[in-house]
C-alpha positions in Angstrom: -6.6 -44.8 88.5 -8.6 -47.7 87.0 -7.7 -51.6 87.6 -6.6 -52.0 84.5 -3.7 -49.6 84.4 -0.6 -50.4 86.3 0.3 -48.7 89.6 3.5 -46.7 89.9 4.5 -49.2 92.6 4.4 -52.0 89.5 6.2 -50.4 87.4 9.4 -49.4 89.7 8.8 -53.0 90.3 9.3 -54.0 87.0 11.7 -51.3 86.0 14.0 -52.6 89.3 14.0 -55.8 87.9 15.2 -55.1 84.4 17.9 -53.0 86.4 19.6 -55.8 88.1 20.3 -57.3 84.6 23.1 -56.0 82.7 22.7 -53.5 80.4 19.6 -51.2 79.4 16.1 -53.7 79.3 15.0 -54.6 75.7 12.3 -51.9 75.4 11.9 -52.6 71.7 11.1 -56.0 71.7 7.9 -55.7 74.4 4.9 -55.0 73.0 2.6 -55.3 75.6 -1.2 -54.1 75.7 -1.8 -50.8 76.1 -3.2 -50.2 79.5 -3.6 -46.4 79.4 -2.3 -43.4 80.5 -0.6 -42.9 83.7 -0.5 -39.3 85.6 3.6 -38.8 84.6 5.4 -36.3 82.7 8.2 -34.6 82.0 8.4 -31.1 81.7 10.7 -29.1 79.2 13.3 -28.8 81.8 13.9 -32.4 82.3 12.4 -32.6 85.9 9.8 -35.9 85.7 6.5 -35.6 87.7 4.4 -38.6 89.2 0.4 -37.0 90.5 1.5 -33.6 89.6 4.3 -33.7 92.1 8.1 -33.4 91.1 10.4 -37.1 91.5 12.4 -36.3 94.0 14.7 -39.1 93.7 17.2 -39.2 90.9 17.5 -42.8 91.2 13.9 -43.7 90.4 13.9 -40.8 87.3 16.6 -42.8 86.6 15.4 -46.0 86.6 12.1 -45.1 85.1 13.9 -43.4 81.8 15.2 -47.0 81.0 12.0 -48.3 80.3 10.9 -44.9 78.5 10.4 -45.6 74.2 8.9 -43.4 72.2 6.2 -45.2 70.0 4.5 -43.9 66.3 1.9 -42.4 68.8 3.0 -41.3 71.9 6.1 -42.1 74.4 5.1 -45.1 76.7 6.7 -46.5 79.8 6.9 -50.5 78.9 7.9 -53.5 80.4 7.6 -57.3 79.4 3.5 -57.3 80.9 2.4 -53.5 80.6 2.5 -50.2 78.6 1.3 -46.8 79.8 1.9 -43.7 78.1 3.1 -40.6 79.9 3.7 -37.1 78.6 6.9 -35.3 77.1 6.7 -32.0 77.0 9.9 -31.2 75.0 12.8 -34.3 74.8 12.8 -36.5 77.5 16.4 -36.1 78.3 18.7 -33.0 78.5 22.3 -32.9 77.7 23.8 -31.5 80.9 27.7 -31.7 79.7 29.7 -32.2 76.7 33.3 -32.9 75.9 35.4 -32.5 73.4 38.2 -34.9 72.5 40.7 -35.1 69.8 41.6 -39.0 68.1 43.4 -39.9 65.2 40.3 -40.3 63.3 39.4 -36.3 64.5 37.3 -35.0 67.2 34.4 -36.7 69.3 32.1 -34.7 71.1 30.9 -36.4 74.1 27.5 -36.1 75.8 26.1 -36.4 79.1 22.5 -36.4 80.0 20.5 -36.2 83.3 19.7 -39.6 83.5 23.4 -40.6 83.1 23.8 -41.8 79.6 26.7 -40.8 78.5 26.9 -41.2 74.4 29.6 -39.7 71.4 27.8 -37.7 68.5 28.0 -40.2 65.8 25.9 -41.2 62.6 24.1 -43.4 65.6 23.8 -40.5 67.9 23.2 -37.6 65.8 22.8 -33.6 66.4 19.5 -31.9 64.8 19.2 -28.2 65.2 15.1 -27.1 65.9 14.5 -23.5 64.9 13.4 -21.1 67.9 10.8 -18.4 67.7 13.6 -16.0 68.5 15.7 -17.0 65.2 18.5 -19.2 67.2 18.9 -23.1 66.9 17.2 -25.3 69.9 19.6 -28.4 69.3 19.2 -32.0 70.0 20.7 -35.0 70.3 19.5 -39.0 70.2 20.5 -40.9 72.9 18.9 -44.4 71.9 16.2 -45.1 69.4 13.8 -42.3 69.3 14.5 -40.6 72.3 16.4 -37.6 72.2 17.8 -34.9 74.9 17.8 -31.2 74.7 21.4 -29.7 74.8 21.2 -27.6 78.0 21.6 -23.5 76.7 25.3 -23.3 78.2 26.1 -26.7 77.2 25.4 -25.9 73.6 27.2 -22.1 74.1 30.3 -24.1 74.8 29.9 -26.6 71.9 29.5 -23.7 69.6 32.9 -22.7 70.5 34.1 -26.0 68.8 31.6 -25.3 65.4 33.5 -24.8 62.1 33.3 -24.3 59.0 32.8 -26.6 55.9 31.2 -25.9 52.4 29.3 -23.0 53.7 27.7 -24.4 56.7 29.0 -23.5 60.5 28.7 -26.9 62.6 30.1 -29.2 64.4 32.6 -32.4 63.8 32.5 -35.3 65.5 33.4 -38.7 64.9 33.5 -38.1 61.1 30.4 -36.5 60.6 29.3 -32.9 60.1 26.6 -31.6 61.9 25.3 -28.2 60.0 24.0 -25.8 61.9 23.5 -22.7 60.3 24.1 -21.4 56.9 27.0 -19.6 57.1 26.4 -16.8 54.7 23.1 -16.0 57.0 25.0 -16.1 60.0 27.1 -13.4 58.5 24.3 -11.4 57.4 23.1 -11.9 60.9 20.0 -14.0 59.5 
């Protein structure tokens, strides 16, 4: 690694820092200069890697995914003095749980991700459906800005129990919007 980029060491550093303030650090007002890449990714499964070599620590994945953003040309870790880009392979996140509440207003779906941001499916948060080789629906959800997570398989299995039906579109409600998923009369032709 080359002076000029930052040292993973500098950016926990950093990242700590930001931490101990309230709320999630102001990503999108940095712009820092670019310094590079740094040897990070994250794989399609959610696990992050530092050198090739998995973070064990769920605290510093943690604390590292609040200075993630994704930017026009890559996803960059950033703080206040630096910003390195890593590599996503899929989302950055994964939605590991969802719940399904009823209010007066009609039902919220709630979502949970790896990282711990917990989020409803709202106009602000909103599901998109990604078609998969095999013909199903890869879905997603954002969780701030441009970052999204991956619904985990059984996560999604059990928010398909909620779907319904409106205007010939199966999907799902929550806080009073409809999500479409799939076309309803292809679903019944088994499309």
């Amino acid at each position: 690694m080359s002076e000029s980029r930052p040292s993973l060491d500098a950016l926990t550093a950093t990242a700590q820092q930001a931490a101990r303030e309230k709320g999630l650090p102001p990503v999108h007002l940095w712009n820092p200069a670019y310094c590079g890449e740094i040897d990070m990714r994250i794989a399609a499964d959610g696990t992050w890697f530092y050198n090739g070599t998995p973070i064990g620590r769920p605290a510093l994945v943690k604390l590292f995914s609040t200075i993630l953003r994704k930017d026009p040309e890559r996803f960059v870790l950033v703080t206040p003095v630096e910003r390195v880009g890593i590599i996503v392979e899929d989302a950055p996140f994964i939605g590991v749980d969802a719940e399904r509440r009823e209010t007066e207003q009609g039902p919220v779906i709630t979502i949970s991700t790896n990282v711990g941001d917990v989020f409803d499916i709202s106009a602000d948060h909103p599901l998109r459906f990604a078609p998969e080789p095999t013909g199903g629906q890869r879905p997603y959800a954002v969780v701030r800005s441009a970052l999204e997570a991956k619904i985990a398989r059984p996560v999604f299995y059990r928010m398909v129990e909620w779907a319904e039906e409106r205007d010939g579109q199966i999907g799902l409600m929550s806080s009073n919007v409809f999500f479409p998923i799939v076309d309803a009369a292809a679903l019944e032709q088994g499309v």
